[in-house]
N, C-alpha and C positions, 0 to 999 in steps of 0.2 A: 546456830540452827536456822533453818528455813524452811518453808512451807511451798509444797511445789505443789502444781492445780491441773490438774489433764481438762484437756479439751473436751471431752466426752467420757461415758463410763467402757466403751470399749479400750479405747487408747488405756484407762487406766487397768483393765483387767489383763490387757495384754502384759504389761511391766509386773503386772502382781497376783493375779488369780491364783498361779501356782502356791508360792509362798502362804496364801490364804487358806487354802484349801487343806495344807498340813494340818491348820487346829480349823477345822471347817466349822463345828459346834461351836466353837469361843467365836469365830469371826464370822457369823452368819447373819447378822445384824449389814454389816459394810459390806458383804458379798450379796447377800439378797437383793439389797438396794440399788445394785451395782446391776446384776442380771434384769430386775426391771426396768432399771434405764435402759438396759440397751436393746429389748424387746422392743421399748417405743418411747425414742426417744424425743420427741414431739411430747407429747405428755408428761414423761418425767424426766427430763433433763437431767434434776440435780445439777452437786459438785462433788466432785471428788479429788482427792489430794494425800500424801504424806507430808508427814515434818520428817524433815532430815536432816543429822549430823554429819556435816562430812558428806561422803556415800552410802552411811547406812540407813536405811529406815528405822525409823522411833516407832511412829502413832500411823492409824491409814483412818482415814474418816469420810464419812458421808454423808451430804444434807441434801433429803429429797425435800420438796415443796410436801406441805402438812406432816412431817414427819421429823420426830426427836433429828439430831445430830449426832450418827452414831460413830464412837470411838473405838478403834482397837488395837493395843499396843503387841507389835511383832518383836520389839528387843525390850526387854525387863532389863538390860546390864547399863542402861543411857537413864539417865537424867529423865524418865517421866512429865515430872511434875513442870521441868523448865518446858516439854515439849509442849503439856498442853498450855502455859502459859505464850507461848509463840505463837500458837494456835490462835488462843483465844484474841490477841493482839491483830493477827491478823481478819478475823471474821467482825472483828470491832473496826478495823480502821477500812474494811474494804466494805462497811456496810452491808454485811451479808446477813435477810432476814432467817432468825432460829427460831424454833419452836420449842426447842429444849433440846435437853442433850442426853445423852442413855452412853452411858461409858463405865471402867470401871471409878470407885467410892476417889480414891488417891486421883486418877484424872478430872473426874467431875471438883472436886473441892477447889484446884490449882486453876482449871479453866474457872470457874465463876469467881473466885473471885479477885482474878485478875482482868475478867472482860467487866466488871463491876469496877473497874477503876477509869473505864472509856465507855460506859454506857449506865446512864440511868435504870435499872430495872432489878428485876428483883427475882428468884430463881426457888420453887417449891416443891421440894423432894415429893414423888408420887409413889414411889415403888422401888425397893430392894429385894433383888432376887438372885439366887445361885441358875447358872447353868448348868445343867446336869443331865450327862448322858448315859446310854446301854449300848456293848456291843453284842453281850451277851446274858441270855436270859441266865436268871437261876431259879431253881428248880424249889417250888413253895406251893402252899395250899390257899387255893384260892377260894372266896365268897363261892356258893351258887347261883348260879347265872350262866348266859350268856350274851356276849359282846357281838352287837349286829350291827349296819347303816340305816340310821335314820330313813325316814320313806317322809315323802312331802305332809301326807296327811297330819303328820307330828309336828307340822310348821309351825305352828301358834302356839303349844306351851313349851317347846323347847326356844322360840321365842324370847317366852317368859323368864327363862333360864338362863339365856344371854343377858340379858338386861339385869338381871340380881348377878350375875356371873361381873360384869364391867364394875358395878356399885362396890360390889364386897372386893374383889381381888386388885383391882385397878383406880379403886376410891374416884371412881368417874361418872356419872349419868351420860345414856346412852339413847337417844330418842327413838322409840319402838318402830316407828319406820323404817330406820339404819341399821337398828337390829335385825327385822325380819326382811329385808335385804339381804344381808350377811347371813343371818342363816339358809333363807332359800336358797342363794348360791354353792355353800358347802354341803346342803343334800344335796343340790343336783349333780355339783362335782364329785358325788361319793367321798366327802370327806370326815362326812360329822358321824361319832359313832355314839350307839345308847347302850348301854348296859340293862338287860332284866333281870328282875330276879326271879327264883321258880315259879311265880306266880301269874308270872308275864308282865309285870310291873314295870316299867321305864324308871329307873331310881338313879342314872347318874347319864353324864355325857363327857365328851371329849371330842378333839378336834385333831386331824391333819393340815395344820395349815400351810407350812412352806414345803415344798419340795426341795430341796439341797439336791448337788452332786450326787456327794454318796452316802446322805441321810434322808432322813425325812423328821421335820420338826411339830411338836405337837402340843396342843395350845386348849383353854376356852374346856378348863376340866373344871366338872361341878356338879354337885349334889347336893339337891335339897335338904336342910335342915334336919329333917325327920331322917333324913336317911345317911344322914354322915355315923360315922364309927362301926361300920358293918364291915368295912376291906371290898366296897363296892367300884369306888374309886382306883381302887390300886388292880382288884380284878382286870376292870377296863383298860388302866393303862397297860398292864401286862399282857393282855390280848392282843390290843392297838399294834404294841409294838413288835410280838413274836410275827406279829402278821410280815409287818416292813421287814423285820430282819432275814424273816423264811423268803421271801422275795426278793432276797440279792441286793440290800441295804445293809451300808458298812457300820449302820449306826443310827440311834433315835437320840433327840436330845428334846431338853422341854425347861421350861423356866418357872423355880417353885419361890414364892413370899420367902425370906429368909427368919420370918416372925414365924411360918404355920411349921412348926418341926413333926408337927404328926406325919402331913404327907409328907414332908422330906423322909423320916423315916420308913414312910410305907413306900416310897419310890427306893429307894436303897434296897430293901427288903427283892425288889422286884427285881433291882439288878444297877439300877442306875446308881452315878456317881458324880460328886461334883467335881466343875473342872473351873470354874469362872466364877465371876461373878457381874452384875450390871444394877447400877443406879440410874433412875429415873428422873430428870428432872424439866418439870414446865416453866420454858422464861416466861415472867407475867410483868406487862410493863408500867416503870413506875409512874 
């Protein structure tokens, strides 16, 4: 096996975009990364590369600067686990810095801890979650409410939102500056949406955050304490998404905890389905 490196992310999306875009949900990680490199490539360089047997592709990956190492395998009938172990040999021995790596449970186990045999450090699972997507709604009773775009005035406690949103789902602290950067941005961009209830209450939120091809992916879903187990959440995301699908979107995908089964179940419910999966993990050096 070998590990081949494109010189930029176009050269690589020219040899693979296609292939990618079949499971576009499973590979949106290495494809996203890939489209913002070559928006500005100054900025985000990255690298980008396959392992390959022979002439077939195994694994495609991608490591932007401040961003996990994302993983994703196009042939399940090869050898996996040797590929990410080629991998991991080659990102150890060409001294290439990671910030961790987001791939599937079977790739991340094989990569760590064979790059653990050429590098001192130490690797801290953050987050396991299913990918899971909708082509098609189905047809259920939903919470009372409705699903609107945030308006700037809402900046400061959905905010707040963000910031318990990173701690609980992402086991991360988020410095409210960065936060409410990130969110001003997604109202202005018309991306963050709030859920009311008939009372005009703001009781839940959700995000549009990557545009795909021929999805759109959806992220930064949350509800305060007091208002979890209403179907406020699953309301929202079923609005969210009837929205992108009614608009000529071949598909919505979104990434749920594979510990929280309630919304897995209430996204099921909605329509959605798993298709992947992705493990998180931060190298921390020893």
């Amino acid at each position: 096996m070998i590990v081949k490196v494109y010189k930029n992310a176009e050269t690589y999306l020219l040899d693979n975009e296609a292939i990618l875009l079949e499971e576009e949900a499973a590979s949106q990680l290495v494809l996203y990364d890939a489209y913002q490199s070559r928006q500005n490539t100054k900025e985000n360089k990255g690298l980008f590369g396959v392992v390959m047997d022979e002439e077939q592709v195994i694994l495609h990956f991608s490591n932007m600067p401040s961003n996990n190492m994302a993983v994703y395998i196009q042939n399940e009938n090869k050898d996996i686990r040797e590929a990410a172990m080629v991998l991991a040999d080659y990102m150890a021995e060409n001294q290439i810095q990671l910030e961790g790596l987001s791939a599937k449970y079977e790739i991340c186990e094989a990569f760590i801890d064979q790059y653990r045999k050429n590098v001192k450090c130490t690797f801290a699972e953050r987050m396991a979650t299913d990918i899971m997507e909708i082509r098609q709604m189905h047809d259920i009773k939903l919470a009372e409410g409705k699903t609107r775009l945030a308006i700037p005035s809402e900046v400061k406690f959905i905010t707040d939102w963000m910031v318990q949103f990173q701690i609980e789902a992402l086991a991360k602290e988020i410095d409210y500056e960065s936060a409410l950067i990130k969110v001003t941005k997604l109202i202005d961009n018309n991306r963050l949406y709030v859920f009311e209830d008939p009372y005009e209450t703001i009781v839940s939120m959700a995000s549009a955050t990557r545009k795909l091809v021929h999805g759109v992916a959806i992220s930064y879903v949350y509800t305060p304490e007091e208002y979890r187990g209403m179907g406020y959440a699953a309301a929202n995301i079923y609005n969210i998404s009837k929205k992108y699908l009614d608009e000529g979107n071949e598909f919505c995908t979104l990434f749920v905890d594979k510990k929280n089964m309630l919304s897995k179940r209430a996204y099921e419910k909605v329509g959605y389905y798993i298709i992947d999966e992705i493990y998180e993990y931060k190298l921390l050096q020893a």
